[in-house]
VOFIDREN-710004 format. One record per residue: residue number from 1; residue in three letters; x, z, y negated of N, C-alpha, C in turn. Coordinates in steps of 0.2 Angstrom, whole numbers, plus 5000, padded with zeros to 4 digits. Each point is the difference from the previous one (the first is absolute). Example, Ala and Ser with C-alpha at 12.3 -4.5 7.8 and 13.67 -1.06 7.14 Angstrom:
@resi = 1, resn = ala, n_east = 5066, n_up = 5039, n_north = 5028, ca_east = 4996, ca_up = 5000, ca_north = 4994, c_east = 5004, c_up = 5000, c_north = 4994
@resi = 2, resn = ser, n_east = 4998, n_up = 4996, n_north = 4995, ca_east = 5004, ca_up = 5001, ca_north = 4994, c_east = 4996, c_up = 5003, c_north = 4995
END
This chain:
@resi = 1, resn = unk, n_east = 5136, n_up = 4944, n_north = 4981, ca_east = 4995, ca_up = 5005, ca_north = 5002, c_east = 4995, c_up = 5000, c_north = 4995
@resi = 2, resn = unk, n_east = 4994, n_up = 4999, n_north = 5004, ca_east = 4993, ca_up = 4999, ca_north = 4994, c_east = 4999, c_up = 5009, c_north = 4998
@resi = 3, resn = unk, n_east = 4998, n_up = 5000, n_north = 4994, ca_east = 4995, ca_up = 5007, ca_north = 4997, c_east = 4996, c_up = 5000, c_north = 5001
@resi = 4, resn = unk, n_east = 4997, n_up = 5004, n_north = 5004, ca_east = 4990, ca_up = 5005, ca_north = 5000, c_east = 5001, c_up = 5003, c_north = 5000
@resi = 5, resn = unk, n_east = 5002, n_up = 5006, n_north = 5000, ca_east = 4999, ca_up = 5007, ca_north = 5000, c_east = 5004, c_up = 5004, c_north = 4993
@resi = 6, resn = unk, n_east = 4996, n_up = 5004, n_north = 4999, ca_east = 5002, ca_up = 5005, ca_north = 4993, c_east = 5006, c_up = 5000, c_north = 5003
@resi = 7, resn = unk, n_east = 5002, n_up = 5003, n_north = 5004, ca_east = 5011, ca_up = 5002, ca_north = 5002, c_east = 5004, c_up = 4994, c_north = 4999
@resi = 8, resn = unk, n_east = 4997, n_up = 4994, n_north = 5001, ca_east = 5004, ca_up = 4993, ca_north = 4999, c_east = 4998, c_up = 4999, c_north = 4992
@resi = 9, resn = unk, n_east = 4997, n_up = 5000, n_north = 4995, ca_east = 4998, ca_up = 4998, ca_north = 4994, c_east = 5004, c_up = 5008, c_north = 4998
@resi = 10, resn = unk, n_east = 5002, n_up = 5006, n_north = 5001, ca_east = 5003, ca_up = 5004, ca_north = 4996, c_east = 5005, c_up = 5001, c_north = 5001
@resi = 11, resn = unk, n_east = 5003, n_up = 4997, n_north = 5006, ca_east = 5008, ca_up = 4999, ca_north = 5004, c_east = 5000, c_up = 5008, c_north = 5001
@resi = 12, resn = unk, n_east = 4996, n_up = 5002, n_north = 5004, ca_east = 5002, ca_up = 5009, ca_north = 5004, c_east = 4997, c_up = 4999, c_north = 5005
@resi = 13, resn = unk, n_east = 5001, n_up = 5005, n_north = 5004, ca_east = 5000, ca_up = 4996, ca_north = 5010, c_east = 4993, c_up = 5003, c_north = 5000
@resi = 14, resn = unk, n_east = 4999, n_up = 4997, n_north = 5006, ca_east = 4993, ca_up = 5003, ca_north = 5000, c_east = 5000, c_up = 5007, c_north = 5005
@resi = 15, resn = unk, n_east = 5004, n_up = 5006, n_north = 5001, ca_east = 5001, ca_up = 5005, ca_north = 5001, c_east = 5000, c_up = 5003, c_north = 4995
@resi = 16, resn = unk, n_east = 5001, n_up = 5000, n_north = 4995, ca_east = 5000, ca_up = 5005, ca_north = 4993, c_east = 4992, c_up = 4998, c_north = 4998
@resi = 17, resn = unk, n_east = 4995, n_up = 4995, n_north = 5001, ca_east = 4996, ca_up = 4999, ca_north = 4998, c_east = 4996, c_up = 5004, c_north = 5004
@resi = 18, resn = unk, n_east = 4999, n_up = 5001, n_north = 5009, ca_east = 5000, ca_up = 5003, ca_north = 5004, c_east = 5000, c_up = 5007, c_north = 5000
@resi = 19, resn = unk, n_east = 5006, n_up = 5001, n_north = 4998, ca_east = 5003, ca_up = 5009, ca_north = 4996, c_east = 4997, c_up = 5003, c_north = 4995
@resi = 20, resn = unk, n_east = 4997, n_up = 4995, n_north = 4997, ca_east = 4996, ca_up = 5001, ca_north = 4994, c_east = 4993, c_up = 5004, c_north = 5001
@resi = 21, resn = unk, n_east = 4997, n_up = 4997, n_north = 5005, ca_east = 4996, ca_up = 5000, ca_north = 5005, c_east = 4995, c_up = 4995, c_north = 4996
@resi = 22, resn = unk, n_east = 5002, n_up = 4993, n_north = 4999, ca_east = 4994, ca_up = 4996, ca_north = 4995, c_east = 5001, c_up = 4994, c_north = 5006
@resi = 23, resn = unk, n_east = 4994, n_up = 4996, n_north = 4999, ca_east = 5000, ca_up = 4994, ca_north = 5005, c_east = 5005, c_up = 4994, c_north = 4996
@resi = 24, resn = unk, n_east = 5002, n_up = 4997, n_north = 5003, ca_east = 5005, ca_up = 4994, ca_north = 4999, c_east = 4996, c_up = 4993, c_north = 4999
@resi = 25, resn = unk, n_east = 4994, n_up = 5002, n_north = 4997, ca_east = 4997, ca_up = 4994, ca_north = 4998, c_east = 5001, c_up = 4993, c_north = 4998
@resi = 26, resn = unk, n_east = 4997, n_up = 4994, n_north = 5004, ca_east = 5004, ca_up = 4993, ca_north = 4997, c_east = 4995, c_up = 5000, c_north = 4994
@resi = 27, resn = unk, n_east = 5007, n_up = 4996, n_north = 4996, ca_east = 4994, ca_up = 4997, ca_north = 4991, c_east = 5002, c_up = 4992, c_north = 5002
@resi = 28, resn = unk, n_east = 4998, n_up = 4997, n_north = 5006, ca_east = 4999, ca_up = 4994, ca_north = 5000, c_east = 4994, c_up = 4999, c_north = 5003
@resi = 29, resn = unk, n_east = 4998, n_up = 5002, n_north = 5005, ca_east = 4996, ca_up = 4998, ca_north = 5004, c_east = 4995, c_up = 5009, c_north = 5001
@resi = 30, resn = unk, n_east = 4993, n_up = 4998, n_north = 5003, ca_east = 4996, ca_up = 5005, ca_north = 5001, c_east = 5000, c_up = 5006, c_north = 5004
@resi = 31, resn = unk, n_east = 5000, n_up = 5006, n_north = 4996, ca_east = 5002, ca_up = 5007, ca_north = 5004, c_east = 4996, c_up = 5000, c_north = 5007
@resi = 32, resn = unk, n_east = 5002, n_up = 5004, n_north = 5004, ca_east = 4998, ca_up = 5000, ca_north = 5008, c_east = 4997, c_up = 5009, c_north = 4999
@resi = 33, resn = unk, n_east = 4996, n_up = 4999, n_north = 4995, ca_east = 4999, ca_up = 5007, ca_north = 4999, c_east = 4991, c_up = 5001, c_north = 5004
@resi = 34, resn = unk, n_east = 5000, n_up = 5006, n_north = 5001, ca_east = 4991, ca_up = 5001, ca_north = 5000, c_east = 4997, c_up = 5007, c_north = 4999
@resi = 35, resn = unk, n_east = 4995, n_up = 4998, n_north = 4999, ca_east = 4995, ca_up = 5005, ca_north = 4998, c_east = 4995, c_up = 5003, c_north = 5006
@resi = 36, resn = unk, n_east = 4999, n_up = 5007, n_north = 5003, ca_east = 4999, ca_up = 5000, ca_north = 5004, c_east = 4992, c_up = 5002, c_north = 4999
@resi = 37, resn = unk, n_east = 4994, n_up = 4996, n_north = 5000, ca_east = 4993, ca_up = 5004, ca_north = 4998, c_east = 4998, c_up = 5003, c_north = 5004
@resi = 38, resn = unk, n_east = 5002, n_up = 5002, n_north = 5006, ca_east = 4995, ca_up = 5004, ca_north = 5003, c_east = 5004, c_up = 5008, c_north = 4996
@resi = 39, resn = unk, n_east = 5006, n_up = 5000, n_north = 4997, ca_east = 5000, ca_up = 5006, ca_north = 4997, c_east = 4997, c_up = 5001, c_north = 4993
@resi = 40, resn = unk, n_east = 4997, n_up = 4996, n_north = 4999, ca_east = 4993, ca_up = 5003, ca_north = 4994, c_east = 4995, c_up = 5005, c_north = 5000
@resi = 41, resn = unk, n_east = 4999, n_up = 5002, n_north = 5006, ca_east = 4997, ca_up = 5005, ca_north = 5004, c_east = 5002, c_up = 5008, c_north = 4995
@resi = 42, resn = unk, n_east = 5008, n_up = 5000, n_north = 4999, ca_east = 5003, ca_up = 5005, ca_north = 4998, c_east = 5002, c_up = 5000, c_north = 4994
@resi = 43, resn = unk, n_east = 4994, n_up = 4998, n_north = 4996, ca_east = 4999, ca_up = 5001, ca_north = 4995, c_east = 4995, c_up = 5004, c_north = 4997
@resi = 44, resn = unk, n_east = 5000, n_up = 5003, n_north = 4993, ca_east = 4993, ca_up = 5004, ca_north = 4999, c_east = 4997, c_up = 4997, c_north = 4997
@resi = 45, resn = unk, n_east = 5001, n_up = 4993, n_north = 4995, ca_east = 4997, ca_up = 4997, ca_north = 4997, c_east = 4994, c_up = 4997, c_north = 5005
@resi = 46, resn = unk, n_east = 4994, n_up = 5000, n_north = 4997, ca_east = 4995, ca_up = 4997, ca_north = 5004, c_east = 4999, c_up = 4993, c_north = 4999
@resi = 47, resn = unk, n_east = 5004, n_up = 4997, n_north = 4997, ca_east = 4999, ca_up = 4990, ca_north = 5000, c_east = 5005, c_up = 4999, c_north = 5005
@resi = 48, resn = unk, n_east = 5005, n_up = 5005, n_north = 5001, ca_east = 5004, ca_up = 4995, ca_north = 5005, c_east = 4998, c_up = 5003, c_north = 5008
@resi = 49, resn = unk, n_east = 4995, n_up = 5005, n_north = 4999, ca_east = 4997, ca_up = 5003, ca_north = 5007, c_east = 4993, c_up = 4996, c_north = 5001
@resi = 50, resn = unk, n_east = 5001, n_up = 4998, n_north = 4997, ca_east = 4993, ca_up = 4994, ca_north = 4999, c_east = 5004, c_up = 4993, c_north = 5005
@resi = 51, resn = unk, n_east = 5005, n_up = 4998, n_north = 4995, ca_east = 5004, ca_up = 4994, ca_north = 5002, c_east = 5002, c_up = 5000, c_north = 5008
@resi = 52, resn = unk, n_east = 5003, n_up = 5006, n_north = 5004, ca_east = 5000, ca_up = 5002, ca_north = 5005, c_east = 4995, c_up = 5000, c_north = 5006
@resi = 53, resn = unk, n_east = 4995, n_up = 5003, n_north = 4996, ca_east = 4994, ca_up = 5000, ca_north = 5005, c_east = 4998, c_up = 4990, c_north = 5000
@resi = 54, resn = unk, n_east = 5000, n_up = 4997, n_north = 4996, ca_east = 5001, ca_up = 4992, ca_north = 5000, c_east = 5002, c_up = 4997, c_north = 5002
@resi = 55, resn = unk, n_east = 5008, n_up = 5002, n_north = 5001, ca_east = 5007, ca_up = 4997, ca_north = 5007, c_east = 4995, c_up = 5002, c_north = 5005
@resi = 56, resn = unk, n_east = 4999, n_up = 5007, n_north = 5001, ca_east = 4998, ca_up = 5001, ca_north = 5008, c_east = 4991, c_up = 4997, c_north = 5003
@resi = 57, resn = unk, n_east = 4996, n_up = 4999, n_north = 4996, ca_east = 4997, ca_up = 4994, ca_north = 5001, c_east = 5001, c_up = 4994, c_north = 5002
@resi = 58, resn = unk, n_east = 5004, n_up = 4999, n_north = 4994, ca_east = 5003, ca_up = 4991, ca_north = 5003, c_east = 5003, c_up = 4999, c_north = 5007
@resi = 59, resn = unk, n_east = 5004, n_up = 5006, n_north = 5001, ca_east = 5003, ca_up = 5002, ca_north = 5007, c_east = 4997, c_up = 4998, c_north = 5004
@resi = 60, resn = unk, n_east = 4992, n_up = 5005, n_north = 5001, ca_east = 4997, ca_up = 5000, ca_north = 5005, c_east = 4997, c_up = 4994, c_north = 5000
@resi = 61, resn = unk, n_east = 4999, n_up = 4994, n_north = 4995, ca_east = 4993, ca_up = 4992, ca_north = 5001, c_east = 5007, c_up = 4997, c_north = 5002
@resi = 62, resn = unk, n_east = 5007, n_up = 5003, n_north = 5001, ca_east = 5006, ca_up = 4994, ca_north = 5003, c_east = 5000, c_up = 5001, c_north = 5007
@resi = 63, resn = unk, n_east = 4998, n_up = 5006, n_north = 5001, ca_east = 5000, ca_up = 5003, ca_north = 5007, c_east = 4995, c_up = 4999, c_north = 5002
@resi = 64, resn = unk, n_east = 4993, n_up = 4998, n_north = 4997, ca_east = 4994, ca_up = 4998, ca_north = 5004, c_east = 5001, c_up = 4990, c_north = 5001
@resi = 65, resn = unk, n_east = 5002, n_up = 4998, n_north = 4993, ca_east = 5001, ca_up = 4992, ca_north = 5004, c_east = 5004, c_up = 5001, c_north = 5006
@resi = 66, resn = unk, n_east = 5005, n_up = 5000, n_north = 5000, ca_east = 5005, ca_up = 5000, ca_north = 5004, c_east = 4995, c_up = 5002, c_north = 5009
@resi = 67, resn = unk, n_east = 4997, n_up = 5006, n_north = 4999, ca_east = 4999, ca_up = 5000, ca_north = 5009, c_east = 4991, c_up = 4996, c_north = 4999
@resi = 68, resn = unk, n_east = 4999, n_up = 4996, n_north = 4995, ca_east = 4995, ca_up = 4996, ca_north = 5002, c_east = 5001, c_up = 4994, c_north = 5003
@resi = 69, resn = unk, n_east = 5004, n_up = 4998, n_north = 5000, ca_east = 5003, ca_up = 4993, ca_north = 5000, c_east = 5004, c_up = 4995, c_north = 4996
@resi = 70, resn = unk, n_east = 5002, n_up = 4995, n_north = 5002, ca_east = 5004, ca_up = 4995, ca_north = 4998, c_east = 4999, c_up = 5000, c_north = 4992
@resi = 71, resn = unk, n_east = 5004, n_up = 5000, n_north = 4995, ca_east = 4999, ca_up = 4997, ca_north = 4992, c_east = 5005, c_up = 4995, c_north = 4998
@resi = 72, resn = unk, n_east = 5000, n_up = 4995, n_north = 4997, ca_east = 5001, ca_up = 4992, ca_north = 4998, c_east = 5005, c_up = 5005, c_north = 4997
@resi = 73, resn = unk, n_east = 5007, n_up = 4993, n_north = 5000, ca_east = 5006, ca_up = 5002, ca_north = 4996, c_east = 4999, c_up = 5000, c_north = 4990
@resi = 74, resn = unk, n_east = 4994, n_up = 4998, n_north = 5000, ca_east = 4999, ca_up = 5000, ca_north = 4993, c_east = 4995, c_up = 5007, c_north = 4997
@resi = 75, resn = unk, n_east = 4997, n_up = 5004, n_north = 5005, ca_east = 4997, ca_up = 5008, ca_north = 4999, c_east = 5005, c_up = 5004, c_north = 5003
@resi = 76, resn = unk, n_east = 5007, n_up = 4998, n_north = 5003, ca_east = 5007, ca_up = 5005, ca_north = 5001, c_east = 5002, c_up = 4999, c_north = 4993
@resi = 77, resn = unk, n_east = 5002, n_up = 4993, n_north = 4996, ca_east = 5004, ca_up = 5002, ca_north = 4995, c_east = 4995, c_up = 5003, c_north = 4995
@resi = 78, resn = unk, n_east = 4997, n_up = 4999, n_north = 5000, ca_east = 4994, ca_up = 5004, ca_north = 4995, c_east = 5000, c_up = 5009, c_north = 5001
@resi = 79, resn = unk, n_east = 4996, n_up = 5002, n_north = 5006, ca_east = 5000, ca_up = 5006, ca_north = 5002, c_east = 5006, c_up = 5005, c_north = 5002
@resi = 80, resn = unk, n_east = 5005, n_up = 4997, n_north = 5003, ca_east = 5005, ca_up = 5004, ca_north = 5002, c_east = 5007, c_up = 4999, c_north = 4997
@resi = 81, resn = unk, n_east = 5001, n_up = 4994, n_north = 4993, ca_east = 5005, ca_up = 5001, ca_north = 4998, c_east = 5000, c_up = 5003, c_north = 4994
@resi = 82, resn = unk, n_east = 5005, n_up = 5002, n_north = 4997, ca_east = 5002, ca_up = 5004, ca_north = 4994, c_east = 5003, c_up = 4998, c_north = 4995
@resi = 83, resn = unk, n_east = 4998, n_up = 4996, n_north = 4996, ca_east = 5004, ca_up = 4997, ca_north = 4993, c_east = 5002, c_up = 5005, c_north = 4997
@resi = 84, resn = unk, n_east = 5003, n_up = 4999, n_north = 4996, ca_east = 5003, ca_up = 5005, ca_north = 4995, c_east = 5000, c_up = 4998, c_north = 4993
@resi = 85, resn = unk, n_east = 4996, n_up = 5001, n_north = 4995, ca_east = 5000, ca_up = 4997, ca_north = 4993, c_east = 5004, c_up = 5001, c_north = 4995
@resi = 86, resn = unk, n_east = 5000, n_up = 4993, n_north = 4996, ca_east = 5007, ca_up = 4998, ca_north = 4997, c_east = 5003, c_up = 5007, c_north = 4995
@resi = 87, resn = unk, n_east = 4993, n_up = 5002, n_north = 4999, ca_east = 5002, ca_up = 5005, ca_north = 4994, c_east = 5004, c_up = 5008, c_north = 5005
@resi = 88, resn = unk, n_east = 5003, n_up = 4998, n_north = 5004, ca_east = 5003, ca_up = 5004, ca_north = 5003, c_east = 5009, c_up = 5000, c_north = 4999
@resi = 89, resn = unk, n_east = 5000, n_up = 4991, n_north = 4996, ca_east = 5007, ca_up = 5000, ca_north = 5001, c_east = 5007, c_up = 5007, c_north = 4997
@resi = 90, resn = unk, n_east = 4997, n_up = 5002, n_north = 4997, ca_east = 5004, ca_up = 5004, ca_north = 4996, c_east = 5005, c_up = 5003, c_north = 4998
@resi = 91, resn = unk, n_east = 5003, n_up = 4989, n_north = 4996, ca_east = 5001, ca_up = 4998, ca_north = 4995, c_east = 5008, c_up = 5002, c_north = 5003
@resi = 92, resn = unk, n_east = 5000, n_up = 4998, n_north = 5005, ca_east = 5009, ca_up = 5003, ca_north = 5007, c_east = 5002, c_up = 4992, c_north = 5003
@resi = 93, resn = unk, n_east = 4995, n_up = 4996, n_north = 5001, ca_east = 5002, ca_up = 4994, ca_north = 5005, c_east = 5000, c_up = 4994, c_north = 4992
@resi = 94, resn = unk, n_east = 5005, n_up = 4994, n_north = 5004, ca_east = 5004, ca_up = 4997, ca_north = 4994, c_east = 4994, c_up = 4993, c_north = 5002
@resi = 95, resn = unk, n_east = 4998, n_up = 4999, n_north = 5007, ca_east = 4997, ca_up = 4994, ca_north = 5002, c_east = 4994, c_up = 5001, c_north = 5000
@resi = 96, resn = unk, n_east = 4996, n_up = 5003, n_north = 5001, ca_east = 4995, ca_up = 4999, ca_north = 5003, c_east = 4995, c_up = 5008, c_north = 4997
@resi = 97, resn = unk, n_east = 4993, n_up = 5000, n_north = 5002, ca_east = 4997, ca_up = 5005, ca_north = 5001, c_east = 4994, c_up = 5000, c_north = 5006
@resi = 98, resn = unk, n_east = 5000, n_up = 4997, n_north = 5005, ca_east = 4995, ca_up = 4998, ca_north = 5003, c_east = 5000, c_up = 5005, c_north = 5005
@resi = 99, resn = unk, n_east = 5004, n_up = 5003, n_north = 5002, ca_east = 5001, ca_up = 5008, ca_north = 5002, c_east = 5000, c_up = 4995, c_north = 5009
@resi = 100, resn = unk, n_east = 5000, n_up = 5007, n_north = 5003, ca_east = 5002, ca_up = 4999, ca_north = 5010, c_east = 4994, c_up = 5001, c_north = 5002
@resi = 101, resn = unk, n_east = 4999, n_up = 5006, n_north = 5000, ca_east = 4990, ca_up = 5001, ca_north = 5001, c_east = 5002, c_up = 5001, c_north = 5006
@resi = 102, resn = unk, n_east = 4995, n_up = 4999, n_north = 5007, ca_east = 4998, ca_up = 4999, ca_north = 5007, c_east = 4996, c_up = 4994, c_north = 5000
@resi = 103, resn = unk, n_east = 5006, n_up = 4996, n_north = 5003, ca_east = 4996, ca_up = 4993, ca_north = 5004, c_east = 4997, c_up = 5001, c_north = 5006
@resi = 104, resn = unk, n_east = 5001, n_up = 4993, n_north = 5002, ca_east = 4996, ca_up = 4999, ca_north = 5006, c_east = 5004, c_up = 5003, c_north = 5008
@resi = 105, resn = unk, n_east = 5005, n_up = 5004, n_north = 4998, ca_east = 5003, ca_up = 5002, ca_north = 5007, c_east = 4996, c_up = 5007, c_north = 4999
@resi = 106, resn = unk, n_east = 4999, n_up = 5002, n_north = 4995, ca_east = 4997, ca_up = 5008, ca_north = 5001, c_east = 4994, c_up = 4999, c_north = 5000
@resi = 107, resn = unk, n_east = 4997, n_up = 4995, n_north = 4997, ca_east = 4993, ca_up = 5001, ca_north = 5003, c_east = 4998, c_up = 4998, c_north = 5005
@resi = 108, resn = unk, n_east = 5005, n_up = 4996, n_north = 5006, ca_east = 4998, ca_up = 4998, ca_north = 5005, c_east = 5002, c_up = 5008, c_north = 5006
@resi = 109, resn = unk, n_east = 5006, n_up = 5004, n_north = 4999, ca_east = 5000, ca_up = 5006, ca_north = 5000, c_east = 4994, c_up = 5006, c_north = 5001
@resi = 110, resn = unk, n_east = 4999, n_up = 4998, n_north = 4994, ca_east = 4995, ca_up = 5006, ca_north = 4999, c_east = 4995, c_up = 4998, c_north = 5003
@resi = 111, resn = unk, n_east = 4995, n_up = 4995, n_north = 5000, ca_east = 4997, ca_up = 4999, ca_north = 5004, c_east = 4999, c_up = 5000, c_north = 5008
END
């Protein structure tokens, strides 16, 4: 049996970790976590009510290409995907930091 997960690398089940109420994070590979921005909104700080109003901009020029017509698979990955950058890894995964982000199945989606 291979180890990814905290409950395999501390030998306790992943119910007690469950019970804990904490996530069962892998420290091999990249968390499947997210950040949701459109709740930035619900903030009192005004840089991240700034940032919000910015998400919902971008929103709306996705939603105007989209009912204008056809865009090249090279302005999908551009425009409609979601990288995640490295400096996100936080210093949990053993291989890699290049994070999951939203590929090309979501921005074909969203679209």
């Amino acid at each position: 049996m291979s180890r990814i997960y905290f409950s395999d690398f501390f030998e306790i089940t992943p119910n007690i970790v469950e019970e804990y109420g904490a996530f069962d994070i892998s420290l091999i590979n990249d968390l499947p976590l997210f950040i949701d921005p459109f709740l930035l909104f619900n903030s009192n700080n005004p840089i991240y009510q700034e940032l919000h109003h910015r998400f919902i901009n971008y929103m709306c020029f996705l939603k105007d290409v989209s009912v204008s017509g056809d865009i090249s698979t090279s302005l999908m990955k551009e425009w409609f995907t979601f990288h995640e950058v490295k400096q996100t890894w936080l210093d949990l995964s053993k291989e890699e930091n290049k994070g999951r982000g939203l590929g090309l199945d979501f921005a074909t989606a969203l679209k």
